[in-house]
DSSP file (Angstrom, degrees, kcal/mol; ACC not computed):
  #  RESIDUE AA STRUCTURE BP1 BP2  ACC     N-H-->O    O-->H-N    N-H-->O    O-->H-N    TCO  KAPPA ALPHA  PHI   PSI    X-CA   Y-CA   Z-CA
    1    1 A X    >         0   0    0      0, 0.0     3,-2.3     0, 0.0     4,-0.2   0.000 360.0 360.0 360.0 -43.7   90.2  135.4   95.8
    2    2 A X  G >>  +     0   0    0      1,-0.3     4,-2.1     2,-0.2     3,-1.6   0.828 360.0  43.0 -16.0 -61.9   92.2  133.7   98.6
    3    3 A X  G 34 S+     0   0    0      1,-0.3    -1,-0.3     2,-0.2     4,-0.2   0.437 102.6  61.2-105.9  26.0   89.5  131.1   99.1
    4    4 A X  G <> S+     0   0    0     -3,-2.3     4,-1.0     3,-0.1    -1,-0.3   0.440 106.5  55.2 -98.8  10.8   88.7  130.4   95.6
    5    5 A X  H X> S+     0   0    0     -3,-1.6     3,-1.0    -4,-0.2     4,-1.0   0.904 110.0  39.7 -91.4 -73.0   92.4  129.3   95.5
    6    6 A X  H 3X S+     0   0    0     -4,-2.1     4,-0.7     1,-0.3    -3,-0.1   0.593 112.9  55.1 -75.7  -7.7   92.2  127.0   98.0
    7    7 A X  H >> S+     0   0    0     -4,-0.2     3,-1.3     2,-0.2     4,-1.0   0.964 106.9  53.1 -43.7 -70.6   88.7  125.8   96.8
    8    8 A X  H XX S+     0   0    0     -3,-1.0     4,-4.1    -4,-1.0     3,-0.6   0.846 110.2  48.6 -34.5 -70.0   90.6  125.3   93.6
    9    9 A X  H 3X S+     0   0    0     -4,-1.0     4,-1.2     1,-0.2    -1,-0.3   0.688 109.0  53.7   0.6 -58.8   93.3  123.1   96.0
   10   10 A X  H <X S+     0   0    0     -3,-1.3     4,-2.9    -4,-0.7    -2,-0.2   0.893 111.1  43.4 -81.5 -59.4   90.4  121.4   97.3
   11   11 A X  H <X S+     0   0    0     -4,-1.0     4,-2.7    -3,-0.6     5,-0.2   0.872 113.2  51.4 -38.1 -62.6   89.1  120.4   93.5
   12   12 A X  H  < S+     0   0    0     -4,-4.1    -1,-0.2    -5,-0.2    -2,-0.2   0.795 111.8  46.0 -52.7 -43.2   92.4  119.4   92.5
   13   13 A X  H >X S+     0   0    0     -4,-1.2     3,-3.9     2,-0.2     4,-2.1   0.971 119.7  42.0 -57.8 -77.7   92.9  117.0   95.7
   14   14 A X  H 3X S+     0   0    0     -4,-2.9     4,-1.9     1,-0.3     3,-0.4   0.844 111.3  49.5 -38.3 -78.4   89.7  115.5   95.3
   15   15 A X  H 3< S+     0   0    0     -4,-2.7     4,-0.5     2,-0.2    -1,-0.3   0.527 115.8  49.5 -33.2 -10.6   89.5  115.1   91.4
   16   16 A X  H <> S+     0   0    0     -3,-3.9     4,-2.2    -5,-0.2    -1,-0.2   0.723 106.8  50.8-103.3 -43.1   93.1  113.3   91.7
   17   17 A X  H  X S+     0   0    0     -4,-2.1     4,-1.6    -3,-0.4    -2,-0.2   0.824 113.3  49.0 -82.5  -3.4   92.3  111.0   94.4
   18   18 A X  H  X S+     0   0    0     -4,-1.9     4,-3.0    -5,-0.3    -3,-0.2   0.876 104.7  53.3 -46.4 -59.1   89.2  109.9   92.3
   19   19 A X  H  > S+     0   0    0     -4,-0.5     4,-1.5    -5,-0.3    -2,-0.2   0.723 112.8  48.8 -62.9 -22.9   90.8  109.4   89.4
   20   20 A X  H  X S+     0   0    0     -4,-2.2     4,-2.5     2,-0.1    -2,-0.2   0.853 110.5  50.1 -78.1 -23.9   93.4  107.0   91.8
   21   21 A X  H  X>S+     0   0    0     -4,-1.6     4,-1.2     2,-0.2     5,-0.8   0.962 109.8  50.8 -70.9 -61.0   90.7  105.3   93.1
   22   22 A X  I  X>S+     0   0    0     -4,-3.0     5,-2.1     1,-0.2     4,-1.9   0.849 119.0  40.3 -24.7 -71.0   89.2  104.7   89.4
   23   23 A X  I  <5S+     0   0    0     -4,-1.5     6,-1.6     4,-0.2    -1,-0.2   0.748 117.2  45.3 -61.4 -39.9   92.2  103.5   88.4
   24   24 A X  I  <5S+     0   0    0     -4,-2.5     4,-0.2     4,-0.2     7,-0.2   0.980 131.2  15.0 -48.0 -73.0   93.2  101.4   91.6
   25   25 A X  I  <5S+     0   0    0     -4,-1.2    -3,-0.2     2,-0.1    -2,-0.2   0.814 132.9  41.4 -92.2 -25.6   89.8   99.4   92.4
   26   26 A X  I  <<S+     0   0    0     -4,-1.9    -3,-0.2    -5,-0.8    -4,-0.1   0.967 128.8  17.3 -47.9 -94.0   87.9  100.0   89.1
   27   27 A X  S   <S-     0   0    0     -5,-2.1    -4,-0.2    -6,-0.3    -3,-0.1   0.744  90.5-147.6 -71.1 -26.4   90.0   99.6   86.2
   28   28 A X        +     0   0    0     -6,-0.5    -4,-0.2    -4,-0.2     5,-0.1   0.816  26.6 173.2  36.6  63.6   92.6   97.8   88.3
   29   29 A X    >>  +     0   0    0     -6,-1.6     3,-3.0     1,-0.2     4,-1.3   0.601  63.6  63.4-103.3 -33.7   95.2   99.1   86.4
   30   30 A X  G >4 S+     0   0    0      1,-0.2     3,-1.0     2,-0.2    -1,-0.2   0.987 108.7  54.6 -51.2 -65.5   98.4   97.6   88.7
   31   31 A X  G 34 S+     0   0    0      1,-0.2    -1,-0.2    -7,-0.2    -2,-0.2   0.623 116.5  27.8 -25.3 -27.3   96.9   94.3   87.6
   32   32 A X  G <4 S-     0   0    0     -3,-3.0     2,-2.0     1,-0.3    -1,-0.2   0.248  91.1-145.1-136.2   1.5   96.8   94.7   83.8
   33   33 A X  S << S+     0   0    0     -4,-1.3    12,-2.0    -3,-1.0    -1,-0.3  -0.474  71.5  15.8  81.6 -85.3   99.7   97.2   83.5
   34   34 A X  B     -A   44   0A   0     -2,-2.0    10,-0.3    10,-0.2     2,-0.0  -0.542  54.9-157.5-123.7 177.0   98.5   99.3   80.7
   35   35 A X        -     0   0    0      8,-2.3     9,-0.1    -2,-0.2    -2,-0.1  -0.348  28.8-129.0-149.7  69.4   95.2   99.8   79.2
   36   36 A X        +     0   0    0      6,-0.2     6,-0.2     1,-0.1     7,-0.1  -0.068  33.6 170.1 -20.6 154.9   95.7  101.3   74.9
   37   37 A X        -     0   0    0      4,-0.7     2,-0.3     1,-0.3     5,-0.2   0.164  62.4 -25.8-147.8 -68.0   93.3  104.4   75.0
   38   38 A X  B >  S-B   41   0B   0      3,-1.4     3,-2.5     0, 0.0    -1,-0.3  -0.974  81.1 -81.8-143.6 147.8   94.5  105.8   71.3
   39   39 A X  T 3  S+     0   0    0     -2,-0.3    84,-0.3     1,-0.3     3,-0.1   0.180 130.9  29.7-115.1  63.3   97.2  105.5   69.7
   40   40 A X  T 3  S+     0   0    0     -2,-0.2    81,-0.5    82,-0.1     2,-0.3  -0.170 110.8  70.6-123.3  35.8   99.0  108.0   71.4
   41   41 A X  B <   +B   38   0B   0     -3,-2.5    -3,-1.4    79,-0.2    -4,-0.7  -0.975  55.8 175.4-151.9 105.9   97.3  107.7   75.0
   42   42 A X  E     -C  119   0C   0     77,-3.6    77,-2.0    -2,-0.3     2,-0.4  -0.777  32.6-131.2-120.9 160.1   97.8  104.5   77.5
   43   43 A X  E     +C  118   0C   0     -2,-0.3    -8,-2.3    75,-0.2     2,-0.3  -0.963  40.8 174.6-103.4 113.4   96.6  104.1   80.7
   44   44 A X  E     -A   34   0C   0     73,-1.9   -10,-0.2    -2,-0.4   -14,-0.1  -0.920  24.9-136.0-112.7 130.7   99.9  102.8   82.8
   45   45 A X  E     +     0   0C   0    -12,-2.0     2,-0.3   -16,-0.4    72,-0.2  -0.152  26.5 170.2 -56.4 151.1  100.5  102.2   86.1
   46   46 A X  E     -C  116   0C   0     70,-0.8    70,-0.8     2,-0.0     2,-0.7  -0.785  29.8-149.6-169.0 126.9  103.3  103.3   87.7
   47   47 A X  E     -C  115   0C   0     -2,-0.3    68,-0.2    68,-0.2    67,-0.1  -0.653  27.4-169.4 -65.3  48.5  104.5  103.4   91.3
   48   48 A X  E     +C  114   0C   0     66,-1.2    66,-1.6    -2,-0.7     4,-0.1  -0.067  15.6 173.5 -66.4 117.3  106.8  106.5   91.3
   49   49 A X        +     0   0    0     64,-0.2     9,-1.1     2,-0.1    -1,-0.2   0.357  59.5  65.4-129.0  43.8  108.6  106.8   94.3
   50   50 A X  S    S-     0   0    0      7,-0.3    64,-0.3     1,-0.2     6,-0.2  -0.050  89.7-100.9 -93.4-149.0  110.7  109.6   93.4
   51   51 A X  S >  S+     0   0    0      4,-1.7     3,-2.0     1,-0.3    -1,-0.2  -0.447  82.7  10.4-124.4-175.8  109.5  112.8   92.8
   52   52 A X  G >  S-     0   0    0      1,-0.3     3,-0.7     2,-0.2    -1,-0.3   0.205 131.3 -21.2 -25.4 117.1  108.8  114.8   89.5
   53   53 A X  G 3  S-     0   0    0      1,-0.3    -1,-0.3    76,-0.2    77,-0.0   0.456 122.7 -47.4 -21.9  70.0  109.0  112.1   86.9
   54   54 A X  G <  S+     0   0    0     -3,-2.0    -1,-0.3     1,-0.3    -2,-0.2  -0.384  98.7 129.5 126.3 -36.8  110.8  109.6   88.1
   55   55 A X    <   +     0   0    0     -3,-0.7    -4,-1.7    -5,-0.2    -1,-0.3   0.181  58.8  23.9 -64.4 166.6  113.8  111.6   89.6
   56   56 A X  S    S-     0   0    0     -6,-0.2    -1,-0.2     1,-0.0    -2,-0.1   0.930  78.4-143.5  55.5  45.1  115.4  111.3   93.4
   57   57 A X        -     0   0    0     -3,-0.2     2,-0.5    -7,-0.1    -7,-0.3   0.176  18.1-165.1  -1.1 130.8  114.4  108.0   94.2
   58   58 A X        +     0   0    0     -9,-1.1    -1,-0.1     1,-0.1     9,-0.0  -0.678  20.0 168.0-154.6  65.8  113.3  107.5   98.2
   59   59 A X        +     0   0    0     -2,-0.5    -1,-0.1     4,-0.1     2,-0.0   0.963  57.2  45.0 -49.2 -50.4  113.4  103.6   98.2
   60   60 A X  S    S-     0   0    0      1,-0.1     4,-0.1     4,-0.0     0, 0.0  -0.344  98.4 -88.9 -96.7-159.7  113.2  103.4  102.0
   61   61 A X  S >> S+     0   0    0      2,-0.3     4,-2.6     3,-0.2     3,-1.2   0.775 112.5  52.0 -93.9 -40.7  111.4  104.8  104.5
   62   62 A X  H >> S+     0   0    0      1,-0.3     4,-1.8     2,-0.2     3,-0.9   0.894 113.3  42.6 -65.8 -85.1  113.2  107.5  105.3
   63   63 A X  H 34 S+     0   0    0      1,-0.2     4,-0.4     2,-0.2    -1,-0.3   0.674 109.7  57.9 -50.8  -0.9  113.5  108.9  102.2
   64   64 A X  H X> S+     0   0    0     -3,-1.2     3,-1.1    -2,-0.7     4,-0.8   0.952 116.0  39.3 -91.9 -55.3  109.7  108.0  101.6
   65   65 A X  H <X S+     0   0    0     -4,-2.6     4,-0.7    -3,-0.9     5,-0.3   0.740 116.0  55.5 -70.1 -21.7  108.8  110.4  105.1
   66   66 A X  H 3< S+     0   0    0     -4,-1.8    -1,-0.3    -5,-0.4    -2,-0.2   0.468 101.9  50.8-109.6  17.9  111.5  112.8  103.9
   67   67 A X  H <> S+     0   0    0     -3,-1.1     4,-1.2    -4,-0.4     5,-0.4   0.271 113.9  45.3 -63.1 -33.5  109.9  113.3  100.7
   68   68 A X  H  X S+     0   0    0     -4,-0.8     4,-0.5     2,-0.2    -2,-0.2   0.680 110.8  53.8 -95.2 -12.0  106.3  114.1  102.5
   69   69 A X  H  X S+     0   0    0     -4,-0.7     4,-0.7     3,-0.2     5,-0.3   0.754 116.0  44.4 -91.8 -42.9  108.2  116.4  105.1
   70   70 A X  H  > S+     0   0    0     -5,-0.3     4,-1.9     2,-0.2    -2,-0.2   0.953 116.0  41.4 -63.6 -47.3  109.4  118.1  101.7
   71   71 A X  H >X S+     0   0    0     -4,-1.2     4,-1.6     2,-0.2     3,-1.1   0.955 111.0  52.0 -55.4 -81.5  106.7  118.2  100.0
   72   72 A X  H 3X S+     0   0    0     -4,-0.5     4,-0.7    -5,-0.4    -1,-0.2   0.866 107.6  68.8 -50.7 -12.6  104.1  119.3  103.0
   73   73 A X  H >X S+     0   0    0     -4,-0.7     4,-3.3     2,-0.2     3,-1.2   0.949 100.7  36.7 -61.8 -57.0  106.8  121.8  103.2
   74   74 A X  H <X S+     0   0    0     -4,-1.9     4,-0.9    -3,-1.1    -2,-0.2   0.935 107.7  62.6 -48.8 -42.7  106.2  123.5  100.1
   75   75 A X  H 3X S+     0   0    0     -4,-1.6     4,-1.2     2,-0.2    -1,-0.3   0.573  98.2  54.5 -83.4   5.9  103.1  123.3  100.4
   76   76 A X  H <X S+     0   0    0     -3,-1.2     4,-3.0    -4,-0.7    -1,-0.2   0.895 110.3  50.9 -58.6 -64.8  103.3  125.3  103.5
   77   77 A X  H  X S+     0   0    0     -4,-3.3     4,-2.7     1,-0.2    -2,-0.2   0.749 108.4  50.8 -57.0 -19.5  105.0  127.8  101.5
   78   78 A X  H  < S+     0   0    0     -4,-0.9     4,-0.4     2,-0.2     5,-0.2   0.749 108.4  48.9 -92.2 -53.4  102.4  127.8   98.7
   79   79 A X  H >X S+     0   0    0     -4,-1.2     4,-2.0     2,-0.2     3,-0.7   0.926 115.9  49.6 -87.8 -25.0   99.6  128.3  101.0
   80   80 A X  H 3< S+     0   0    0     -4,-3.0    -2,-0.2     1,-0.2    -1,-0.2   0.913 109.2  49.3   5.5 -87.4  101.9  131.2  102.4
   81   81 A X  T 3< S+     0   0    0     -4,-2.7    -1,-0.2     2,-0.2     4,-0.2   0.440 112.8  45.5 -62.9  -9.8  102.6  132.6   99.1
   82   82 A X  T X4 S+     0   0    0     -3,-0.7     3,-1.5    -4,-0.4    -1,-0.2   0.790 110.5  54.0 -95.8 -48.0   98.6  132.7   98.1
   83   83 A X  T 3< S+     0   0    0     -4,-2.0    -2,-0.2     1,-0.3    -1,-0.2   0.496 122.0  31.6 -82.4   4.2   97.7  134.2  101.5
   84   84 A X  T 3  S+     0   0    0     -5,-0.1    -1,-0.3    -3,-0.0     2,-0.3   0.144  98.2  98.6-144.4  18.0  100.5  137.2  100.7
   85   85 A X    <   -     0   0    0     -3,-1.5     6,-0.0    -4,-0.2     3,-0.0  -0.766  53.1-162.8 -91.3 153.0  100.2  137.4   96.6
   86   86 A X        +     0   0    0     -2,-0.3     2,-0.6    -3,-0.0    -1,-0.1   0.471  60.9 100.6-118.7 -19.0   98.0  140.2   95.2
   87   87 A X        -     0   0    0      1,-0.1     4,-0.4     3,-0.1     5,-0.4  -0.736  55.9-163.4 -54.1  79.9   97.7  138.6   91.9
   88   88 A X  S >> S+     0   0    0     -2,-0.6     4,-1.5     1,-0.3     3,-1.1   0.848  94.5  50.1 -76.4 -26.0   94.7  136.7   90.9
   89   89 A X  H 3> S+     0   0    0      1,-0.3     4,-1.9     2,-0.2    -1,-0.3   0.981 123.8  38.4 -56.8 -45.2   96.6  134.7   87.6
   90   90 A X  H 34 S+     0   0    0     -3,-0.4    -1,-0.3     1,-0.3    -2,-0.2   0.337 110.0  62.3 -93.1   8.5   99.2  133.9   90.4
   91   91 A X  H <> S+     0   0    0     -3,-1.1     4,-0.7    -4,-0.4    -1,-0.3   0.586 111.1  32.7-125.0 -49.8   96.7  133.4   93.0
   92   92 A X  H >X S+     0   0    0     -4,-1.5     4,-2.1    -5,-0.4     3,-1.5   0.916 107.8  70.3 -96.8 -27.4   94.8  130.4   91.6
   93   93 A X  H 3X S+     0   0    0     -4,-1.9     4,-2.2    -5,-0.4    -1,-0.2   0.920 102.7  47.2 -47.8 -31.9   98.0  128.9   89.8
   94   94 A X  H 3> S+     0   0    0      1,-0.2     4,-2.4     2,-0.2    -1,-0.3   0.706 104.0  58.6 -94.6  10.9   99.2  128.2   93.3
   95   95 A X  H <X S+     0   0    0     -3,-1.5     4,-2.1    -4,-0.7     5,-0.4   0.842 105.1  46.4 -73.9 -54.6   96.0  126.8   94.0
   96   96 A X  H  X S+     0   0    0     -4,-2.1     4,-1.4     2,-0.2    -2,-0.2   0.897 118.4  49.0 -47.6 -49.7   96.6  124.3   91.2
   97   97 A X  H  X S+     0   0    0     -4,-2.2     4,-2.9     1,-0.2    40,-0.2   0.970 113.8  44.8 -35.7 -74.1  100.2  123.9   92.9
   98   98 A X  H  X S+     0   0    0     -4,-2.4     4,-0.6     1,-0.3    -2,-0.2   0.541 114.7  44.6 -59.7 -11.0   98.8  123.5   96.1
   99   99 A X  H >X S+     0   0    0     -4,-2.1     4,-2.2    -3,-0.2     3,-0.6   0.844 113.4  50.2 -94.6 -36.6   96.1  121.1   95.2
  100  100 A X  H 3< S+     0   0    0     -4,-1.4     4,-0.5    -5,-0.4     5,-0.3   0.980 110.6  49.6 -58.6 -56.8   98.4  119.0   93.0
  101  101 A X  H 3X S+     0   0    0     -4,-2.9     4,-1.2     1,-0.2    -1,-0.2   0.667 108.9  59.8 -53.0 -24.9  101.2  118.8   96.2
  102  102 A X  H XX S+     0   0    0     -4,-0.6     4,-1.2    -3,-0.6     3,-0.5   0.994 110.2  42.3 -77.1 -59.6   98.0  117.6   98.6
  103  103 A X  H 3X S+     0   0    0     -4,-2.2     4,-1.0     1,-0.2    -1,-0.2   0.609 115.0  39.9 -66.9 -12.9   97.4  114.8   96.5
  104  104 A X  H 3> S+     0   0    0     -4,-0.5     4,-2.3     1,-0.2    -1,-0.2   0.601 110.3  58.1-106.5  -5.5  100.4  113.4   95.7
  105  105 A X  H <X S+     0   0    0     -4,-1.2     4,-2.6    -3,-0.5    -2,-0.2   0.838 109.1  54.2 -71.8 -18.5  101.7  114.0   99.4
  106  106 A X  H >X S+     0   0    0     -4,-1.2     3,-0.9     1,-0.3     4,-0.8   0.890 108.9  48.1 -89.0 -77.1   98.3  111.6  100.4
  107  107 A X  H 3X>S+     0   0    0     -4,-1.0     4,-2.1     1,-0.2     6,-0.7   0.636 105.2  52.3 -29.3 -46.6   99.5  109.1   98.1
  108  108 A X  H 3X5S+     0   0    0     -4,-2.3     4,-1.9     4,-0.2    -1,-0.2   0.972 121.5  36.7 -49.2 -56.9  103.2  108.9   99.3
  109  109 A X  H <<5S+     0   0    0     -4,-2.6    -2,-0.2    -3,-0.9    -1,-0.2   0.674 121.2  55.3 -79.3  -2.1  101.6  108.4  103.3
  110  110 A X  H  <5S-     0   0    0     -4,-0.8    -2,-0.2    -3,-0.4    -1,-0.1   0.923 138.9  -9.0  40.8 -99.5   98.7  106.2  101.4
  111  111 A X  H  <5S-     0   0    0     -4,-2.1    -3,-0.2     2,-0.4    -2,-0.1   0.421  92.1-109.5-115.7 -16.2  100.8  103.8   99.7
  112  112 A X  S  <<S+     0   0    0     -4,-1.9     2,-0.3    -5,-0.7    -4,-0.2   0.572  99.7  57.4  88.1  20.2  104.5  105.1  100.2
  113  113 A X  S    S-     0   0    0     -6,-0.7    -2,-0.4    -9,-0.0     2,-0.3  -0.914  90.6-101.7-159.2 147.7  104.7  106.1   96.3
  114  114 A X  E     -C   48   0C   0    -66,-1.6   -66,-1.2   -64,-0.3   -64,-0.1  -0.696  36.3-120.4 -74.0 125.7  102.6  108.5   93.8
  115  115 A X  E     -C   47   0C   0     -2,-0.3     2,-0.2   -68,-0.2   -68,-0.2  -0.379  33.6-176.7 -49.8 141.9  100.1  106.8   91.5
  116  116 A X  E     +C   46   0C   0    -70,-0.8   -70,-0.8    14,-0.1    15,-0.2  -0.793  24.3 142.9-157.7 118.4  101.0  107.5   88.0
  117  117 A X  E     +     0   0C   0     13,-0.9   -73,-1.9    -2,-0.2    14,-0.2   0.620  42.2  93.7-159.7 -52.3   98.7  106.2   85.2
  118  118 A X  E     +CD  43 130C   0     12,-2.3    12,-1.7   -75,-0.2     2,-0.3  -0.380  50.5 176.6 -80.2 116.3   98.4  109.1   82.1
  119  119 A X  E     -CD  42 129C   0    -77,-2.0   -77,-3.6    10,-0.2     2,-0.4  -0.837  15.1-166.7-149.6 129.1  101.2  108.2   79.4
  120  120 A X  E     +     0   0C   0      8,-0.6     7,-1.7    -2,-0.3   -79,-0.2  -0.896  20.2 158.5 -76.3  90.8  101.5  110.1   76.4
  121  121 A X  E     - D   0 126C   0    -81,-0.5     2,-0.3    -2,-0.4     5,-0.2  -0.501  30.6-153.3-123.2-161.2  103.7  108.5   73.7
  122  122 A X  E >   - D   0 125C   0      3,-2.5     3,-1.0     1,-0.3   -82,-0.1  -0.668  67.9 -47.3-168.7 106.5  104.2  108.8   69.7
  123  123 A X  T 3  S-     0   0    0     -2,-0.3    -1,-0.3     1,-0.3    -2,-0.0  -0.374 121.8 -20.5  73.1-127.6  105.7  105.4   67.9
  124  124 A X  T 3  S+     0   0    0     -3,-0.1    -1,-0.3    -2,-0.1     0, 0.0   0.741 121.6  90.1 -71.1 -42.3  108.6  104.0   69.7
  125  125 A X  E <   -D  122   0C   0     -3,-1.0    -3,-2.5    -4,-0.1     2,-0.4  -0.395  67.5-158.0 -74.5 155.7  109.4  107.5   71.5
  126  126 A X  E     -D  121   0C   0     -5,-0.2    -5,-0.3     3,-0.0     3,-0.1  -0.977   6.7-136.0-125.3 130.3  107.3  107.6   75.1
  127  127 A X  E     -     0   0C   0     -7,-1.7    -5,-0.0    -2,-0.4     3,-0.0  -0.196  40.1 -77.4 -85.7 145.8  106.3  110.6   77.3
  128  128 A X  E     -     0   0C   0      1,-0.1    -8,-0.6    -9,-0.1     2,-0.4  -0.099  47.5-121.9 -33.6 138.1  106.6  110.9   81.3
  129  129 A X  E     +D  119   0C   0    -10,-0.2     2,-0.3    -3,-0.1   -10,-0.2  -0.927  49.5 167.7 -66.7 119.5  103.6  108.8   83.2
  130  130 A X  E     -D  118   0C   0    -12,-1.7   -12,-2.3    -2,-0.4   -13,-0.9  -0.794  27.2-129.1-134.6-179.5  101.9  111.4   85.1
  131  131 A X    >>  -     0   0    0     -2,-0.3     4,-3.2   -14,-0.2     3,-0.8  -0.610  32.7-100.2-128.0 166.3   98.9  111.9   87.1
  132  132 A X  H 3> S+     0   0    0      1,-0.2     4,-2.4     2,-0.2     5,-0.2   0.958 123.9  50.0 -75.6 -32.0   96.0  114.3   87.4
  133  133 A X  H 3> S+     0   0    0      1,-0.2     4,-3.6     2,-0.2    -1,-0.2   0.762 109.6  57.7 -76.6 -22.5   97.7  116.1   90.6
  134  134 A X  H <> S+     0   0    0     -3,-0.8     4,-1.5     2,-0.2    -1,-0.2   0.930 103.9  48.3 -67.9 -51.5  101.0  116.3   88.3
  135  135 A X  H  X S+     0   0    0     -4,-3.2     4,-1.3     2,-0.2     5,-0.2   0.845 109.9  49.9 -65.2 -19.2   99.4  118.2   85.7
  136  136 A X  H  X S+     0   0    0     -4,-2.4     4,-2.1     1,-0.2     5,-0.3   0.964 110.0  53.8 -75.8 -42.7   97.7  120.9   88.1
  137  137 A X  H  < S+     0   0    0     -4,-3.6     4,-0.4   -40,-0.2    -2,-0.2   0.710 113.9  37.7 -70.6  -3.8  101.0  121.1   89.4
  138  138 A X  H >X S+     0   0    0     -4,-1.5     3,-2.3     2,-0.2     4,-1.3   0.966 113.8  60.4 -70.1 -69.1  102.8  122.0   85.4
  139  139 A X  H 3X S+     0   0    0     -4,-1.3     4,-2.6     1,-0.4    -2,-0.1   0.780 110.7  36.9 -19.7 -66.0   99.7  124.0   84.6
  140  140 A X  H 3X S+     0   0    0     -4,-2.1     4,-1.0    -5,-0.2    -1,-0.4   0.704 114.2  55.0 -86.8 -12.7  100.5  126.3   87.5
  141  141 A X  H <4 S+     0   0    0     -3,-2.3     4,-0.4    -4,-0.4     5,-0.3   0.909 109.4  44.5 -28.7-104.8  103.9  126.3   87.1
  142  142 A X  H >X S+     0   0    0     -4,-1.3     4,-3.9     2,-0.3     3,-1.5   0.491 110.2  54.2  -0.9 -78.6  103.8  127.3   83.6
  143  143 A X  H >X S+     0   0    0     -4,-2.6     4,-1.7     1,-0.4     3,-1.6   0.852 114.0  48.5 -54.0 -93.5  101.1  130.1   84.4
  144  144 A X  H 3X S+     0   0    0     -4,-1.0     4,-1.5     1,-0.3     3,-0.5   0.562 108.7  48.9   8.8 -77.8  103.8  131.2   87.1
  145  145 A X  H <> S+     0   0    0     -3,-1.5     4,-2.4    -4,-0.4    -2,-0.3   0.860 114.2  48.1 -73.8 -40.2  106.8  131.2   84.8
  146  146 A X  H <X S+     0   0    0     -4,-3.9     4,-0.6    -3,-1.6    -1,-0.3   0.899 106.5  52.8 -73.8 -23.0  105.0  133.2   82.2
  147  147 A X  H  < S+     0   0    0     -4,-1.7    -1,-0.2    -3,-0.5    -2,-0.2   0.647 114.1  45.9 -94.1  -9.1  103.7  135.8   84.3
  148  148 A X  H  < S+     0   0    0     -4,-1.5    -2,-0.2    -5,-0.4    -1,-0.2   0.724 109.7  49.3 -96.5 -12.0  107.2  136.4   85.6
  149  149 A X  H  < S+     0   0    0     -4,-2.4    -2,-0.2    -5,-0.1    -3,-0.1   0.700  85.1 119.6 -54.6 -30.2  108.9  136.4   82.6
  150  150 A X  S  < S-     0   0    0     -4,-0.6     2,-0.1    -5,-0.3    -3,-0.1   0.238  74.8-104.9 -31.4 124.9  106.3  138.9   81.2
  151  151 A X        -     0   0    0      1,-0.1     2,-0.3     2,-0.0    -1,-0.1  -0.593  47.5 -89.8 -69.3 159.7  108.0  142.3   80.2
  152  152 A X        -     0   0    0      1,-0.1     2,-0.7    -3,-0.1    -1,-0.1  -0.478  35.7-126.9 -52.8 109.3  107.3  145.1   82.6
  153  153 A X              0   0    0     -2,-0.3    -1,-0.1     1,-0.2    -3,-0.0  -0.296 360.0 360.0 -68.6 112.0  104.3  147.1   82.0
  154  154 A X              0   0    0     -2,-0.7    -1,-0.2     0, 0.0    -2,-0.0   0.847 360.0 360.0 144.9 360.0  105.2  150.8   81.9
């Protein structure tokens, strides 16, 4: 189960930096800003060089390296926490974690910010810009938070 996590990881990296590349040399999306999709669905770029939407800012370079030293930290713990969880819901959630953290740590030493392109709005009000590596990492949150809130069986 162990290495369909980190398979999972693997997926998650890959499928996120595809979808930056699409959007970088393809669509060339820093170029044209936004791209309507539906209308409630844009394509905009966005250069985040905080962390989880938008917050803690790491304008220079030191914070830019001590944001990937944070990150690849977690994700230390994460591959940790799979290699000592018994759990298979909880066991491929951190794979989804861990694959999300891979990709957006490659993008910070990349480009010295996370690509962010997906935004979700409705009329005036507008939704985080996120990325594919964001959403494995909610996903497996979530999954997380529900299976430890869960009442006890027994």
């Amino acid at each position: 189960m162990r290495v369909q996590a980190y398979l999972l990881a693997l997926l998650v990296c890959v499928l996120d930096q595809i979808s930056k590349y699409w959007i970088l040399e393809i669509v060339k999306l820093p170029e044209r800003g936004f791209v309507d999709l539906l209308p409630f669905f844009r394509l905009t770029f966005v250069g985040n060089v905080g962390v989880s939407m938008g917050l803690f800012s790491a304008d220079s370079d030191a914070g830019r390296w001590l944001l990937v030293a944070l990150t690849a930290g977690i994700a230390c713990v994460v591959v940790w926490w799979i290699a000592s969880e018994k759990h298979k819901p909880e066991i491929l959630s951190l794979g989804l974690v861990l694959g999300g953290a891979l990709g957006n740590i490659i993008d910070r030493v990349r480009f010295g910010y996370v690509v962010d392109f997906l935004h979700f709005f409705w009329g005036e009000r507008s939704f985080w810009v996120f990325n594919v590596a964001d959403a494995a990492i909610t996903c497996g949150v979530l999954v997380l938070l529900v299976r430890a809130l869960r009442p006890a069986k027994g």
